[in-house]
C-alpha positions in Angstrom: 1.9 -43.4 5.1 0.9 -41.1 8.0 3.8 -42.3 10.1 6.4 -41.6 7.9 5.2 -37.8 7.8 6.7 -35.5 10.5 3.9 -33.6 12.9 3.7 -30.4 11.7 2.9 -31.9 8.3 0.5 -34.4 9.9 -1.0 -31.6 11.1 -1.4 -29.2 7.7 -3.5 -32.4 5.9 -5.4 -33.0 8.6 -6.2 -29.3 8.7 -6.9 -29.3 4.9 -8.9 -32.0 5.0 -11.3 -30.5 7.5 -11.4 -27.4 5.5 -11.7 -29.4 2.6 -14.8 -31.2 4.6 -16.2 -27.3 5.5 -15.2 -27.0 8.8 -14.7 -23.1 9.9 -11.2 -22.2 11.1 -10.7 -22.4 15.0 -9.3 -19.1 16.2 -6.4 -17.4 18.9 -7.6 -15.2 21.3 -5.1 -13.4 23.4 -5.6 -12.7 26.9 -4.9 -9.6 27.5 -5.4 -9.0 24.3 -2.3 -7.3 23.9 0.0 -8.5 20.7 3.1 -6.5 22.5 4.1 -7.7 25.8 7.7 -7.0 27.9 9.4 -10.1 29.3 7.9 -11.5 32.7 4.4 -10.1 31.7 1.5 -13.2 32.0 -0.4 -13.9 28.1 -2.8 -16.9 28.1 -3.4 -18.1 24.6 -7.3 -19.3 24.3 -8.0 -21.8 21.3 -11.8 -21.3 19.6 -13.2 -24.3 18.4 -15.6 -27.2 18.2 -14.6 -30.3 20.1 -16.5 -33.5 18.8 -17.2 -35.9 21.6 -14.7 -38.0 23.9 -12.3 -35.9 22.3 -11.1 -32.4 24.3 -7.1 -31.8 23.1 -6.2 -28.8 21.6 -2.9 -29.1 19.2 -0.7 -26.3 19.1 2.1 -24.3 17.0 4.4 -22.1 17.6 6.1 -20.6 14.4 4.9 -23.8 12.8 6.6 -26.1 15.4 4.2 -28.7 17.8 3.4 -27.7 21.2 3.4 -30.5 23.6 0.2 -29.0 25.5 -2.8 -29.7 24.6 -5.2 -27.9 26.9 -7.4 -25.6 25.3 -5.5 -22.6 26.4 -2.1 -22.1 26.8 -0.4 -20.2 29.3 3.1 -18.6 29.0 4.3 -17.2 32.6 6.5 -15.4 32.5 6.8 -14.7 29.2 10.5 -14.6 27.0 12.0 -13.1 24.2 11.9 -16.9 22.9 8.6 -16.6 23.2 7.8 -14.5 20.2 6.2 -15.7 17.2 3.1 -16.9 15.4 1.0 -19.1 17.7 -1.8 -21.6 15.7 -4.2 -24.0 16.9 -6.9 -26.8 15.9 -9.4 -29.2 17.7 -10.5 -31.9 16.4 -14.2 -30.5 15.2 -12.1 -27.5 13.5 -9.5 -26.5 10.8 -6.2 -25.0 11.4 -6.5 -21.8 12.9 -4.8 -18.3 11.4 -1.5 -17.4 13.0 -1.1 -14.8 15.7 1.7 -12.8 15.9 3.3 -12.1 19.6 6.0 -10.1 20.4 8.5 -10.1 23.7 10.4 -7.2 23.9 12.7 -6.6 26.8 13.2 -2.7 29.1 11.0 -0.6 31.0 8.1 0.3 28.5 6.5 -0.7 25.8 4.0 0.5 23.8 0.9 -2.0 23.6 -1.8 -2.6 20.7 -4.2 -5.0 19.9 -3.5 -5.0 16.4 -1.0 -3.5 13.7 -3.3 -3.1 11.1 -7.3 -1.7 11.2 -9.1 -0.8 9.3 -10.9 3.3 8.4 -13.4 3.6 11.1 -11.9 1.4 13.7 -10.4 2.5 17.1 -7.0 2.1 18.1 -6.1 1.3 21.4 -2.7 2.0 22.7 -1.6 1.4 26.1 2.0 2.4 27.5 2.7 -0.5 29.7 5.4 -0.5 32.6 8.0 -3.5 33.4 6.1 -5.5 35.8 3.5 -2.5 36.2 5.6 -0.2 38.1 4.4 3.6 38.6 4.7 5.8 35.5 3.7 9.5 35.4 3.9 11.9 32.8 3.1 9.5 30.0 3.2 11.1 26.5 2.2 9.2 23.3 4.0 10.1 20.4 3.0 9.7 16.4 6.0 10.2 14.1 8.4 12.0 16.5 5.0 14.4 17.7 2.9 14.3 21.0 -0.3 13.1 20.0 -1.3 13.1 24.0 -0.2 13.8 27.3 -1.3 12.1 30.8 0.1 13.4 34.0 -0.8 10.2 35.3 -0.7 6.7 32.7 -3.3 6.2 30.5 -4.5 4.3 27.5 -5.1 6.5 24.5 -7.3 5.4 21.9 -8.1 7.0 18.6 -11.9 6.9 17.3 -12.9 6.7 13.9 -9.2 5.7 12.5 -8.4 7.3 9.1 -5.7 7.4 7.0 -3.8 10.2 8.7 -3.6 7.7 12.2 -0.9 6.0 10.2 2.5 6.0 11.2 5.7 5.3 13.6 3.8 5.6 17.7 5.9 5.2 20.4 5.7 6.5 24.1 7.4 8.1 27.2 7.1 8.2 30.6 8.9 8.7 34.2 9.4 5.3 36.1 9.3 5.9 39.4 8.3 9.4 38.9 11.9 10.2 37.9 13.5 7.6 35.4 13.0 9.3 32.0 12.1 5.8 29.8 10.7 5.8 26.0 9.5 2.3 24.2 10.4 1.1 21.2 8.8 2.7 17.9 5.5 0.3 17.0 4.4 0.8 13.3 0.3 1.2 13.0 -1.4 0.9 9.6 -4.8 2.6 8.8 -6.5 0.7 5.3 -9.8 0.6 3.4 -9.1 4.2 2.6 -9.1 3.7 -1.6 -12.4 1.3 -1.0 -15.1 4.1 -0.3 -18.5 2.7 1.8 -21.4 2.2 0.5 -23.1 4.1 2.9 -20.7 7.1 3.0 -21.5 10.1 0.9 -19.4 10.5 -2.6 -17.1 13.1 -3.1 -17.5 16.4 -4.9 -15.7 15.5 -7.9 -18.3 12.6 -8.3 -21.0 14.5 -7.5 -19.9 17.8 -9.9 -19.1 14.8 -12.8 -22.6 13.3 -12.1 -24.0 16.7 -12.4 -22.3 17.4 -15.7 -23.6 14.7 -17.4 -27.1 15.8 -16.1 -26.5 18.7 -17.9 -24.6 17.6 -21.1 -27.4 14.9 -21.8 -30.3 17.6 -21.9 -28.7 19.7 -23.8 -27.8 17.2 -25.8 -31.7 15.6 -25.8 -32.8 19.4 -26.4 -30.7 19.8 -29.7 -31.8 16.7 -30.8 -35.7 17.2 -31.1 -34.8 21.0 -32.3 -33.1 19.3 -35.2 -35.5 16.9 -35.8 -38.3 20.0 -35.5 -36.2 21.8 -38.1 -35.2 18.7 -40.1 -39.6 18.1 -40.5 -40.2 21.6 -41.4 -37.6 21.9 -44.5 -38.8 18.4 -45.2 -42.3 19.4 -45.8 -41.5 23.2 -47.1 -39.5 21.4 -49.9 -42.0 19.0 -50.6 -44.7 22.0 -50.8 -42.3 24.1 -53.1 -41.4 21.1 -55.4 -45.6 20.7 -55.9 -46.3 24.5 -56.7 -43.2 24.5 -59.1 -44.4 21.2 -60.7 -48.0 23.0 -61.7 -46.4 26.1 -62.6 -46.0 25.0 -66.5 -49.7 23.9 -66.6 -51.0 26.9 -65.8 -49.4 28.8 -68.6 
C-alpha cells in the first residue's frame, strides 16, 4: 500500500503518525535569519530534530514538493527567485515540521525582517540590505510613506516593545554607491495580542472606574438594606405594642 502512494503523501502519514505517537514537531531555522533575501544572497536552512540511531537523513519540502537532500541543513547559494516558498522538514525521531516562508526578490535593496507577524511587546528588527552588500549611505526607514529613522551611514533599526501603532506598510531607501538613489519594495509588518490584555499589565481606567462603582453601588445598596430592615423591626414591634394597649382599652372601662 505504501508504494502506490506518491512521496509527499508518504511523507504527511508518516508525519501523522509520529504526531499521533507524541513526537514534538522538528523545526526550520534560517541562517541568517532573515525571511527576505535578494537573489545571489547565501540562506542555509537548519532542520531541528531528534535523530534515532543509525539513522541521520533529514527529508525535505519545498512548497510541499521532496527535496533530494537529505543533510540536516540545506544550503541554497546563490539564492533565486525559484527559490521562494515554504520550506518543511522531518527526521526520523520527529514530526513534520511547520512551514517557513522565504522570499527572493530581485534589485538593489530590500528591506529584511525576521518575521511578518509579532506579537505586543516584541522587537522588530529591520535591516536595509544591499545587492551583494554594496556600500549604502543615507539609509532612511519608512512606515506608511513617513521616516520613522534616518542613518547617514546603514543601519538596522529595530523597534522595542512593539505595539499596535508599529503596524503597517515599511519600506526603505538609500544611496548605492553614495549616489544611486534606490528604495525596496513595501514589506507589510503586523503587531497582535493587542485585544488579549496581560495578566500582569495593569487594567484600564474604565475597568478600574466600573470596579469602583460597583464598590460604591453595593454599600449603598447593603446600607439601605439594614436601614429598612431597622425601620421594618421598629413599626413591627410599635404596631404590636399599640394593638396590646388598644386590646385592654375596653376592660378598663
Amino acid at each position: 500500500m505504501w508504494q502506490l502512494l506518491p512521496p509527499t503523501a508518504l511523507l504527511l502519514v508518516v508525519s501523522a503518525d509520529l504526531q499521533a505517537a507524541g513526537l514534538p514537531k522538528a523545526v526550520v531555522v534560517l541562517d541568517p535569519q532573515w525571511v527576505r533575501v535578494l537573489e545571489d544572497d547565501s540562506v542555509t536552512l537548519k532542520c531541528q530534530g531528534s535523530y534515532p540511531s543509525g539513522n541521520n537523513s533529514t527529508m525535505w519540502l519545498h512548497n510541499g514538493n521532496p527535496i533530494s537532500s537529505q543533510a540536516s541543513s540545506y544550503i541554497i547559494k546563490p539564492a533565486k527567485v525559484e527559490n521562494s516558498g515554504e520550506y518543511r522538514c522531518q527526521t526520523g525521531g520527529s514530526a513534520l515540521s511547520d512551514p517557513v516562508k522565504l522570499e527572493v526578490h530581485q534589485g538593489w535593496l530590500v528591506l529584511q525582517t525576521r518575521q511578518w507577524v509579532f506579537q505586543e511587546g516584541e522587537t522588530i528588527w529591520l535591516r536595509c540590505h544591499s545587492w551583494k552588500n554594496t556600500s549604502l549611505l543615507k539609509v532612511s526607514y519608512l512606515q506608511n510613506g513617513q521616516v520613522r529613522r534616518y542613518f547617514h551611514s546603514n543601519s538596522d533599526f529595530h523597534i522595542p516593545n512593539a505595539t499596535y501603532s508599529q503596524s503597517g506598510s515599511y519600506f526603505c531607501r538609500g544611496l548605492i554607491g553614495g549616489s544611486k538613489n534606490e528604495s525596496s519594495k513595501t514589506v507589510d509588518i503586523i503587531v497582535q495580542g493587542l485585544t488579549i490584555p496581560s495578566i500582569h499589565s495593569s487594567p484600564p481606567w474604565y475597568q478600574i472606574a466600573f470596579c469602583l462603582v460597583m464598590v460604591v453601588l453595593f454599600v449603598v445598596d447593603t446600607g439601605l438594606y439594614f436601614s429598612v430592615q431597622r425601620n421594618l423591626r421598629s413599626s413591627v414591634a410599635s404596631w404590636k405594642d399599640h394593638k396590646f394597649k388598644w386590646s385592654k382599652d375596653p376592660q378598663g372601662k
